[in-house]
N, C-alpha and C positions, 0 to 999 in steps of 0.2 A: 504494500500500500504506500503511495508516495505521501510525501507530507507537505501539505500546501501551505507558502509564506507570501509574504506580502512585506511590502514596501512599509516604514512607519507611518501609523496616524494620526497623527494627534488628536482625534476623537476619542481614541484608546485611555488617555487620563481623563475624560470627561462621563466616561463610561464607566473607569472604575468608581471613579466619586459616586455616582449613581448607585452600584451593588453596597459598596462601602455602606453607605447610607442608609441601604434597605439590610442590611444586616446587623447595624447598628441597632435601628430603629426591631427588628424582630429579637438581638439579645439582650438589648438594654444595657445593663455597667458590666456584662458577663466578658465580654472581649477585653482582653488585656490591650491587645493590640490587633488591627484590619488591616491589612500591607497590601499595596497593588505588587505582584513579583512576575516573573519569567518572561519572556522574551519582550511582550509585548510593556509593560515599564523600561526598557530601554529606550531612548530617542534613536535614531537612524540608523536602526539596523533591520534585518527582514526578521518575520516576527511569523508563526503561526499566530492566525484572528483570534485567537480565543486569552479573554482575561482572568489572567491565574490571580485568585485573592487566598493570603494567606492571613487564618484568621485564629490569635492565640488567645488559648485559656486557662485559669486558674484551674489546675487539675484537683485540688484539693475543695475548691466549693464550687465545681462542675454540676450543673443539672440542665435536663431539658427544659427549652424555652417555657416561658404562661403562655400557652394557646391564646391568649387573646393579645401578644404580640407578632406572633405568628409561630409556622412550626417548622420541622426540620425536611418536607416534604416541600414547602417553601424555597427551603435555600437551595434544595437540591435543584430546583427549575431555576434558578438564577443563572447555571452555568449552561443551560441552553440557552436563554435570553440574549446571554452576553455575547453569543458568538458570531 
């Protein structure tokens, strides 16, 4: 299977801000930290389209989201969204 890249876009950090945002907004204070990372966070290089967000958490007071922030069937459809 070949792997398709693409020239930089700068839409690509406007995009992560977006997920960033919606995953903020569904863990609330639980993310230590939301990182846009992998190819596409670099400027001018050829990128697979897709926005890798790397997203840390306190292992020790780890729980699943409150459903009425949203769920983890949620964040999984973000990485289709994103691409």
């Amino acid at each position: 299977m070949a792997i398709h890249l693409e020239p930089h876009d700068p839409d690509w950090a406007q995009r992560y801000e977006l997920v960033a945002g919606d995953v903020r907004g569904a863990l609330g204070t639980m993310p230590l930290l939301v990182e846009h990372v992998g190819s596409t966070a670099i400027p001018y290089i050829l990128a697979k389209p897709t926005i890798d967000v790397l997203v840390l958490v306190d292992g020790t007071s780890f729980a699943a989201p409150d459903a009425s922030r949203g769920s983890w069937d949620e964040l999984s459809k973000w990485a289709s969204v994103v691409r």
